[in-house]
N, C-alpha and C positions, 0 to 999 in steps of 0.2 A: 504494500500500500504506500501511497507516494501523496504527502501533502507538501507542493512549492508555496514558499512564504517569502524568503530573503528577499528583501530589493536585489539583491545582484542578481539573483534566480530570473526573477520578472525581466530585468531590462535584458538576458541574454535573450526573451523572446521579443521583445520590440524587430519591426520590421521595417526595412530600408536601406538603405547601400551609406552605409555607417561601416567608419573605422576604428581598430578598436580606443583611438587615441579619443576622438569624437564621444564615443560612448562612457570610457573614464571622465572626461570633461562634464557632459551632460550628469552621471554619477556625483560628481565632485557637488555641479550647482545644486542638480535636483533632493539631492540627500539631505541639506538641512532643510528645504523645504518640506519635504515629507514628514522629517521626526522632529521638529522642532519643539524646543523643552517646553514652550508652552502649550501649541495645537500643532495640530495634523493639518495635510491639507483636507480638503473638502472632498468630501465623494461625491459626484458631479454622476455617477450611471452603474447600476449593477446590474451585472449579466449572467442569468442562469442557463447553463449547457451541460448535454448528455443525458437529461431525465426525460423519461419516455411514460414512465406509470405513472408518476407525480407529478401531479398540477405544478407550474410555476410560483401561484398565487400560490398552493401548501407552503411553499417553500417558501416566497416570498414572507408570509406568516411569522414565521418563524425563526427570521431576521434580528437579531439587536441592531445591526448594521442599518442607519436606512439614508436614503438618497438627501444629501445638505447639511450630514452632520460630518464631524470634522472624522477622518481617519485613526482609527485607534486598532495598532496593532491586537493587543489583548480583548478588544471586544470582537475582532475576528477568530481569533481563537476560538471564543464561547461560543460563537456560530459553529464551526466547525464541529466543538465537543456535542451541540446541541441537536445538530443534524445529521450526528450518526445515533445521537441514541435512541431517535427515529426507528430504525433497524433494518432500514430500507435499500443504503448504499454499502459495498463494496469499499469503495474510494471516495474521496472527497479531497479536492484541491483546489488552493485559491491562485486566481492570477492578478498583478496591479499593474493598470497600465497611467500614465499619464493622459488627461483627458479635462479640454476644456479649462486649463487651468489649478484644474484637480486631478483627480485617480478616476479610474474606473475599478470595479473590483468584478472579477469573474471566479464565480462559482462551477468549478467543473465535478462531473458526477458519475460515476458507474455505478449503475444500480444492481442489485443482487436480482438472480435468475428466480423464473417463477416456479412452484413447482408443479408438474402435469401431471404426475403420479404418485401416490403413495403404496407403499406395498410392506410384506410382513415378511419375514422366512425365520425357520427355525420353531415357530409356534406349532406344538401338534396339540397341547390341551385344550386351546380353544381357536376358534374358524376368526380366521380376519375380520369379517362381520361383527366380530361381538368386540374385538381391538377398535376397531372403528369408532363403536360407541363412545370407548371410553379417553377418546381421543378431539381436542380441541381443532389440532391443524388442516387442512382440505387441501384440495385442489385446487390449484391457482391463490393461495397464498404466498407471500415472500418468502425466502428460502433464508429464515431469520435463525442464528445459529442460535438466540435466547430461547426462539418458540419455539425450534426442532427440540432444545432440547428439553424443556418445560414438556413436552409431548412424552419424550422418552419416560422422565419420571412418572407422567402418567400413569401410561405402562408397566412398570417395576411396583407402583403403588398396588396397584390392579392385579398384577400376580401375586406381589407379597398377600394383600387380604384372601388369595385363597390358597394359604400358603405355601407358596413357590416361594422361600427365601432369601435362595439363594440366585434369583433371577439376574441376568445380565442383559440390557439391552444397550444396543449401539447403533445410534444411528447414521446410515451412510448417503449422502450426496455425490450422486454421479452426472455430473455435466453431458446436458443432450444437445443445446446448440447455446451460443452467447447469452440467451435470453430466457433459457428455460435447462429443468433441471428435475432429476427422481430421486424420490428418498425413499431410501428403504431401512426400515427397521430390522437389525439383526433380532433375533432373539437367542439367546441362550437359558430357554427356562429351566436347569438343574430340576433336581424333585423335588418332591413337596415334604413340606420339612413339617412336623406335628411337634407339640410339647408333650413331651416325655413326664416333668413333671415342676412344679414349681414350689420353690424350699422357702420357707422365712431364717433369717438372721436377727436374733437380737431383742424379740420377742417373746415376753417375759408371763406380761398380765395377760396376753391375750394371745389364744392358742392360735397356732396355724390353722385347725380348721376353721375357725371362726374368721380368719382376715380372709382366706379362700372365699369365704361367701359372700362377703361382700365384692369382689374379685367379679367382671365381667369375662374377664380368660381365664380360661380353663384348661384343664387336662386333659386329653383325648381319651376317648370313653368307649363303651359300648353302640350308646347311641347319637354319635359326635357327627354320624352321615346326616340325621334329621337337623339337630339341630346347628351343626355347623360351628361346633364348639373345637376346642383342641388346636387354633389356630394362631400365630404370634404378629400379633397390629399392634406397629408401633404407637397409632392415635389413642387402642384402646387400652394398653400396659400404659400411658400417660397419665389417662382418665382414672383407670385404677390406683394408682398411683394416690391419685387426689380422695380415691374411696377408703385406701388405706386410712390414710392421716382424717378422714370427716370420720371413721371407725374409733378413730385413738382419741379425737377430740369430746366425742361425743362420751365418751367414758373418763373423761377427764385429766388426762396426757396433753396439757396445753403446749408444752415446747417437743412435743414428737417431732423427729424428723425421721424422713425414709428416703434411701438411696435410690437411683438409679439402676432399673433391672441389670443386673449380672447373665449375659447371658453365653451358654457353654454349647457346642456343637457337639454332636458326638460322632464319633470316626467313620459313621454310615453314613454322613449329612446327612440323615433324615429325620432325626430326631435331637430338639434342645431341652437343655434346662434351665432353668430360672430363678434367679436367686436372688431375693429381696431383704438389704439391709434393715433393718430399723435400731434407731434410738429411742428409744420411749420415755426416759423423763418420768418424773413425779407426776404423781396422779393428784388431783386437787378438785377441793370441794368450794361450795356456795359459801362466802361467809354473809356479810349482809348486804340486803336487797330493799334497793327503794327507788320510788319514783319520783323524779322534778318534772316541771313543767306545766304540770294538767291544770286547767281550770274549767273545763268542760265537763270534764267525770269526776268527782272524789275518790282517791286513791284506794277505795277498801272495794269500791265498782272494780276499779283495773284489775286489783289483788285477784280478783274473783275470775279473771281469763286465766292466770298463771299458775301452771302447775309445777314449773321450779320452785324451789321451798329451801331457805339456809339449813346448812349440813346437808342438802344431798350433794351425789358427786356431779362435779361440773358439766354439762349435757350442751355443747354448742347447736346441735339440731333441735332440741327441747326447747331451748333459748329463740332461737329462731321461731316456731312454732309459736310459741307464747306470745311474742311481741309482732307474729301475724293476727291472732287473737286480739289483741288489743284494737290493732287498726281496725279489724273488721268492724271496733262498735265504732270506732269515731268514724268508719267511711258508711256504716251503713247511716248515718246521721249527715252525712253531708258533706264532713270533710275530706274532700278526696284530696288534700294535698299533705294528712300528716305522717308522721314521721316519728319514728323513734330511734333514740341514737342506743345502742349496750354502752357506759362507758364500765372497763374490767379495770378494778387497780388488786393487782396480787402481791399478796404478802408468801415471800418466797420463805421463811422458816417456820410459818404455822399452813403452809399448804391451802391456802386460802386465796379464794378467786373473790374479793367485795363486787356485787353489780350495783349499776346505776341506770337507773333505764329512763335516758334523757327524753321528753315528750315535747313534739314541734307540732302544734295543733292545727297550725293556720286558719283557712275560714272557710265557710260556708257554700258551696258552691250548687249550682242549679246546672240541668241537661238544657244544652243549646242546640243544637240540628242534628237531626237523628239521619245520615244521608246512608241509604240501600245501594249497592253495587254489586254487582257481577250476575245477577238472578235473570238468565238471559230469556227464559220461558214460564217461571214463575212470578205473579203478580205482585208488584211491591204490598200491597195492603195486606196480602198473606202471611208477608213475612213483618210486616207491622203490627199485624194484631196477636204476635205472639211476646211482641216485647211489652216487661214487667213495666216499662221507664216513659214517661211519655216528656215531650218538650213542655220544657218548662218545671217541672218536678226536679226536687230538691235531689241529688245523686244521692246512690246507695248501691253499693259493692254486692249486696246481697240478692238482691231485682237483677243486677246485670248478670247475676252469674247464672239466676233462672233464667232470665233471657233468651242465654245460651243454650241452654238446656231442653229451651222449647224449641228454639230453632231447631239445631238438631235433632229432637224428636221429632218433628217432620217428615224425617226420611227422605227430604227432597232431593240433600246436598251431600256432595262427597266432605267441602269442609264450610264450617263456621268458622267468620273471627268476627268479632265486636273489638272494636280498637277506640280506648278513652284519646280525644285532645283536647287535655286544658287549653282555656284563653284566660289566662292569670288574670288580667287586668278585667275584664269583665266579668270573674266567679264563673265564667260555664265550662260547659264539658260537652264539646260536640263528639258522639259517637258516630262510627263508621262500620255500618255494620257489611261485611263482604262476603257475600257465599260461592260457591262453585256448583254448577250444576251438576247433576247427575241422571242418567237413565231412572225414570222411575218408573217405565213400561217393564213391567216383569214377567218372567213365563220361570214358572218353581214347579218340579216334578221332583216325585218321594216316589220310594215304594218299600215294599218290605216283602217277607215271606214268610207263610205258618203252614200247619200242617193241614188248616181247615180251609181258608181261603185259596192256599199257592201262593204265586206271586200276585201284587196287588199293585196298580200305578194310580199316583194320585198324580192330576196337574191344575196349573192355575195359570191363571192370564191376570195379570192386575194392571191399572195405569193408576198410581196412588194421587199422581198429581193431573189430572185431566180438566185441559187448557189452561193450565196453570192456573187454577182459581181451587184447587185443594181436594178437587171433587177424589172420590175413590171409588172407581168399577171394578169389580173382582168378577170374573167367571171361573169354577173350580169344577171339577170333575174327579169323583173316585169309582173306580177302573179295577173290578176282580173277576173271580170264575162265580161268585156267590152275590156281589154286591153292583150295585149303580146310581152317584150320585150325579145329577146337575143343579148346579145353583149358583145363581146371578145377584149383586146386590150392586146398590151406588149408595154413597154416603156422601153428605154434604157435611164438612164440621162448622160449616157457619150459615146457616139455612138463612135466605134473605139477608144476607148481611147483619145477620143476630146474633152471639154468642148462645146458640143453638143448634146440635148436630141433630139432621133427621137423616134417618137410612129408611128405605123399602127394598124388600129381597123375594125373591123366585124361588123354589125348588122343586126337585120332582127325584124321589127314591124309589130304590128297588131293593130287596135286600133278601137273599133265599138261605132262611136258618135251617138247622139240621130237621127242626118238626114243624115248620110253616114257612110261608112267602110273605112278605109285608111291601105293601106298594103303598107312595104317599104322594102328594102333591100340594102343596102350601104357598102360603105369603104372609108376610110379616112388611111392618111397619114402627118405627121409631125413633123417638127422639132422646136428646140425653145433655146434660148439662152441668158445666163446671160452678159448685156450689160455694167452693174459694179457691184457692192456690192448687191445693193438691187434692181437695176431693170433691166427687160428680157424683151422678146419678142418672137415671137411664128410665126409662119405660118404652114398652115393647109388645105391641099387639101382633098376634098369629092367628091364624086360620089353618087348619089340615083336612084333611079327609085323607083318611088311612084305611086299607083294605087287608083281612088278614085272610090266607086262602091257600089250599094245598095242604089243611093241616093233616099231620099222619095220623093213623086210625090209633094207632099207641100214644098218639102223645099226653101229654099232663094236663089235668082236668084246669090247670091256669092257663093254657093255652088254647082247650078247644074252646073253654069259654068267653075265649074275644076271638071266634073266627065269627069272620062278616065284616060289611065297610060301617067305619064310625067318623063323626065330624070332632076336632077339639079345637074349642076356640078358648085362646090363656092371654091371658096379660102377663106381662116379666117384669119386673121392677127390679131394679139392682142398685145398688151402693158401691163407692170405691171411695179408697185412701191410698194417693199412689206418690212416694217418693224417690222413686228410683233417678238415677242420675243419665239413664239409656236404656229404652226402650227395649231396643233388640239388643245389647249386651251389657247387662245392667254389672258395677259393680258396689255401689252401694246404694243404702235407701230400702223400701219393703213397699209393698201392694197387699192390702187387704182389700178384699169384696167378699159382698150377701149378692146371692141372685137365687131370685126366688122367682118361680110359676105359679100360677093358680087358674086352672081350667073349669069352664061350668057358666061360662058368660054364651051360653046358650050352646046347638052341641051335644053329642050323646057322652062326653067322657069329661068325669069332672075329678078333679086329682090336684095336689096342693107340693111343690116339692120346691127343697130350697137347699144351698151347697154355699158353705164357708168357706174363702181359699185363703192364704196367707202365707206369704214367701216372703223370708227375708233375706238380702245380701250384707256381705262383711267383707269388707276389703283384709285383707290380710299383706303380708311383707311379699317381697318381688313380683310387686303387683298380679296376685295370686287373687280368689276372691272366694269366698266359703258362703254356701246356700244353703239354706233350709224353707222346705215348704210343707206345709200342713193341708189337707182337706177333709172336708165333712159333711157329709148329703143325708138327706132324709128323704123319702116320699110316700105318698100314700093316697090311695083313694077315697072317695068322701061322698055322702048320699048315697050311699048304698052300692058304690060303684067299685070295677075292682081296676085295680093301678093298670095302666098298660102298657103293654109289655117291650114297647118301644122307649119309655119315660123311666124304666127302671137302670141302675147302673152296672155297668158292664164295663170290669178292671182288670187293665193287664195291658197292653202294649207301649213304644215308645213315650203316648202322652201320661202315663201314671207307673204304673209298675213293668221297669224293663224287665225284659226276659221270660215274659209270659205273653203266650195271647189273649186276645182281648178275650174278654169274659174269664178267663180261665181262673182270674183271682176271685172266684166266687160261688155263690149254689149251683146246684145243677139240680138237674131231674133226675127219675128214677133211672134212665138208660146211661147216665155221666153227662149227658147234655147240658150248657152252659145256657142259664135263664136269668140270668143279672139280680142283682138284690135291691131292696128298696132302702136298704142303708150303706153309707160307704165311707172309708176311712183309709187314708193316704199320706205316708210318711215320707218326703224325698229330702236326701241330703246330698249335696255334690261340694267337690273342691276343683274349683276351674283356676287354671295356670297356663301361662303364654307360652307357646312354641318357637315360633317364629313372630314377631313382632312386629315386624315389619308388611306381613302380609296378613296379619291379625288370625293365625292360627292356634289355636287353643287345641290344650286337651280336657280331660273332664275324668274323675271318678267318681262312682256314686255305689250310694245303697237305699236303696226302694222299700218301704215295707206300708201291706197295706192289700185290700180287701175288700167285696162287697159281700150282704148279708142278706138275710130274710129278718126281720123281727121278731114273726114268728119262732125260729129254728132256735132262741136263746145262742146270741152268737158268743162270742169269746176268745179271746190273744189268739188261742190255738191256734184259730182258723186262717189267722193274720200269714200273709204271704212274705218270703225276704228273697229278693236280689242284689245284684252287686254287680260292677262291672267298669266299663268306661268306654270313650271314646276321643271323637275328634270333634272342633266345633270351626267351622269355617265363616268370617265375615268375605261371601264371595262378591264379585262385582254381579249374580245372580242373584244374590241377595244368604241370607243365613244356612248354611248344609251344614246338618249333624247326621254323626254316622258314629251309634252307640251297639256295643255288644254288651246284650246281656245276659246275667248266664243266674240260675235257675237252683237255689242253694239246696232246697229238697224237693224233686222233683216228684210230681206223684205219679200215678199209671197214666200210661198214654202222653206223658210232656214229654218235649224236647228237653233237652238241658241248658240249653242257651239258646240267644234267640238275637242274629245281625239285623238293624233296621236303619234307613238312611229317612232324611227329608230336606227339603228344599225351601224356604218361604219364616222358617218363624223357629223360635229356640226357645226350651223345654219352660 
């Protein structure tokens, strides 16, 4: 690379039939003109030459130099440094001629070649295609040695996360003509290199398995192919890093420090180890705790958030927690700007951490413009009548974060954000609320297999969001050798523009039991209504007419006595109390409901039955979440009438107790035929834990117990059914797939002993 600067350089390019005695002379005069101690001459014309991809005006740009100001060596320089680090030329030289008085200054330029191709060799683990992806530079970008090689890391990064450690890339440029140019990526990906195992140093209070868990890397395992564990990333041995030391802080090791992984290869290159230092430090407790600042709450209100207490051990996460706690009352009142400072002063010989929990109150503020974005098919006032906060209401942290929570329960959008911007000077807080669309046209197919049905397909058509005004059409159909559903509904959840949902629904069944055929045909009608924040109610009128027919000459006198067609016309009234945090994958919060029937509003079949449900979630550690759900059914016929035999319960598959089929958790008839009970009882417990996280795969274990009865029959534990088992739970871009095995703890005559079921559409 060749930058001419020297005056002597320039004038041996001056042009003319000059001797060289002439040209010393001209030298001699023109030289203190040019550098003279006080100015330069004048730049009187700049000339840009050789750039062909870059605009002149770019360049021009980018000038300190410019046309009338005096000549200054050193500001040509900084052009020079400035315009390569551009990344665009090659070479860069200046030329000075005399001109007009002054200089001319000419910018000469070779610009780096383009490149027309990229290409890979050496790669067999994975297809260029997927290099590609993970790759910034293209076709017909500058052949910039910064961004080739910013590229290459790419690449090393991208093998390293799937552990190729020992990867080598090298990137090569091969000259095709003056102006263009191919890189090719060598690869050298060596194997793939797993963690063998990883050792603590120096840790005392707190055992190695216990920093292990806190530890995102891990050991390679049995099942390290699902979850993709056993792999060494430098970002996430960083991260851990920082999980160690929030571990030792949180247990009160205030001056813990921890090394830099140690890490060892071993003579296979295919397996390292990991060796993490620590100093741990004295462990140190609360001494005393108080608060300045407040004048909006009285300090014994604050006390009452804070579950740190003097004499326990020092808890930096606790600490945190607590003084989220606090804000929550001052932001759910208003002040969205305060603040609390921890000030810590430690007494180093009594092991004593003193807190001081400084409070910056500020003032009052109110919701200024509530502005909707990104809802390309959904109606802004849909996604407006779900917010807690309206303009002009005093802010409050606690509204915003239901907000969120309705939006999202929507199911419209892949994401929610709600984004606060204070305007200090004006008290408000305009919110931005920004959703991303989503498919909410759905087609969910389930099916399963029993010994009585076979296989069975269930499917469903839904459009949740239709025309974007919230409506909700479902057509669903279930599909067996024995069974046939169709049924149609739309739901409107703001009927007229009211805080009022009405549904009206279609259907038509077939259903062929082991000792009769049951054919129905219905509609239903109803409305339902949010009674405050988190609980509604519902009422619900139906109509049927059912036909029982085909009955066998053996069967049970409960059964020939409802063959013939019959009308039920019921009312349903229901209640809910629903706190969940998400709908389809709730991890905290609980839903209780009553839903009750009562038939006899004219009609041959009059019958009264009503089911308690209640499930609660618990979040739990690695963001894990533990459920428990309860049920309880009653029913019974009334005037003289007897229950029918479509209305009684029937327990046992994927929706109540896995690993049975349906009916089988209950009476039967004299032949072992399964005839449902008119009471029913249902214990499910599960622990759901993430898999893959990133594509929101869950697994699940569970244990089912649980039964339907006669009232008659004096029922009792005995007869209580137990399962156990687990599965998989999928948030798919189809919407929720569970695929639960379950298996069958005493089986009686005639069961399976476990029983596989998948579904599509809705989770347990």
């Amino acid at each position: 690379m060749t930058k001419t600067f020297s005056l002597a350089n320039q004038f041996r390019r001056l042009r003319g039939k000059y001797c060289e005695s002439v040209i010393l002379l001209l030298f001699i005069v023109l030289v203190p003109l040019y550098v003279s101690a006080e100015t330069g001459p004048l730049v009187n014309l700049i000339e840009i030459q050789g750039n062909r991809k870059i605009s002149s005006e770019t360049i021009y740009s980018k000038l300190k130099s410019k046309v009338g100001d005096p000549f200054s060596e050193s500001i040509v320089r900084e052009d020079i440094k400035k315009l390569y680090s551009v990344g665009y030329f090659d070479d860069i030289s200046v030329d000075i001629e005399a001109f007009e008085g002054g200089v001319k200054l000419i910018f000469l330029f070779k610009e780096k070649p383009t490149i027309t191709s990229i290409d890979f060799q050496g790669n067999k683990e994975f297809e260029a295609k997927d290099l590609r992806e993970k790759i910034t530079i293209t076709s017909g970008a500058v052949a910039s040695l910064p961004l080739i090689t910013d590229n290459a890391q790419k690449i090393v990064s991208f093998y390293q996360s799937e552990g190729y450690w020992l990867v080598r890339v090298l990137p090569i440029i091969r000259e095709i003509s003056k102006d263009a140019a191919a890189l090719t990526f060598q690869i050298n990906e060596g194997p793939k290199v797993v963690i063998k195992d990883i050792k603590m140093e120096g840790n005392k209070a707190v055992s190695q398995k216990e920093i292990k868990k806190a530890m995102e890397t891990k050991e390679r395992w049995l099942f390290s192919f699902i979850t993709g564990s056993g792999i060494y990333q430098k970002e996430q041995i960083a991260a851990d890093l920082e999980r160690i030391k929030e571990l030792y802080l949180n247990k009160g090791f205030i001056y813990v420090a921890v090394s830099e992984p140690e890490i060892t290869l071993e003579s296979d290159r295919e397996k390292l180890s990991i060796k993490i230092s620590i100093s741990e430090g004295d462990q140190y407790k609360i001494g005393n705790l108080s608060i300045q600042g407040n004048t909006v709450f009285p300090s014994s209100e604050l006390f009452q958030k804070l579950k740190i207490a003097s004499g326990q051990i020092f808890n930096r996460s606790a600490l945190r927690m607590d003084i989220d706690s606090m804000l929550d009352l001052y932001m759910e009142k208003g002040y969205a700007r305060a603040d609390i400072n921890p000030l810590i002063d430690i007494n180093a010989q009594e092991k004593l951490a003193h807190l001081t929990l400084s409070v910056t109150e500020g003032e009052i503020f109110r919701i200024g413009k509530i502005e909707i974005s990104g809802n390309t098919k959904t109606r802004d006032k849909v996604i407006r009548r779900e917010m807690r906060l309206d303009e002009g209401d005093i802010f409050n942290k606690k509204l915003l974060k239901r907000s969120f929570q309705r939006i999202n329960n929507l199911n419209y959008f892949e994401t929610v954000d709600i984004s606060p911007s204070p305007r200090a000077k004006e008290k408000l807080i305009d919110l931005d609320v920004n959703v991303k669309e989503k498919l909410t046209g759905m087609l969910s197919i389930g099916g399963g297999y029993s010994s009585v049905d076979k296989f069975m397909v269930m499917g469903e058509v839904t459009q949740a969001n239709l025309f974007g005004k919230g409506l909700h059409l479902k057509f669903r159909a279930d599909l067996s050798s024995r069974k046939t559903n169709y049924n149609i509904s739309l739901r409107d959840p703001w009927f007229m523009d009211k805080p009022i949902s009405a549904s009206v629904s279609f259907y038509n069944d077939s259903y062929k039991y082991p000792e009769y055929d049951k054919k129905a045909i219905g509609e239903s009608i109803g409305f339902s209504k949010e009674l405050s924040e988190y609980i509604g109610a519902s009422i619900t009128y139906d109509i049927e007419k059912a036909e029982i027919t085909n009955v066998s000459k053996n069967a049970a006198d409960i059964i020939t006595e409802q063959e013939g067609e019959r009308v039920t016309s019921s009312i349903s009234p229901s209640v809910w109390h629903d706190t969940r945090d998400n709908y389809l994958d709730p991890s905290t919060g609980y839903r209780h409901a009553l839903y009750t029937t009562v038939a006899g509003l004219g009609g041959d079949n009059y019958f009264a039955k009503g089911v308690v449900d209640s499930v609660w979630y618990f979040p739990a550690r690695w963001d894990t979440t533990f459920s428990l759900r309860g049920r309880l059914g009653y029913a019974t016929g009334f005037a003289g009438k007897t229950l029918p035999l479509y209305e009684r319960f029937y327990v046992g598959g994927i929706n109540t107790v896995r690993g049975l089929d349906v009916g089988e958790a209950g009476p039967r008839d004299e032949k072992g035929k399964e005839i449902g009970g008119n009471l029913e009882a249902i214990f499910n417990a599960e622990y759901i834990f993430p898999i893959v996280k990133d594509v929101r795969l869950k697994g699940v274990t569970f244990f089912d117990y649980g039964s339907s009865f006669d009232e008659d029959a004096n029922p009792s534990l005995s007869d209580m059914r137990k399962t156990a088992g687990f599965g998989f739970r999928w948030m798919s871009p189809l919407g929720p797939i569970r695929l639960e095995w379950g298996f069958n703890i005493k089986p009686r005559p005639g069961e399976s002993t476990s029983k596989l079921e998948f579904s599509i559409g809705g989770f347990f």
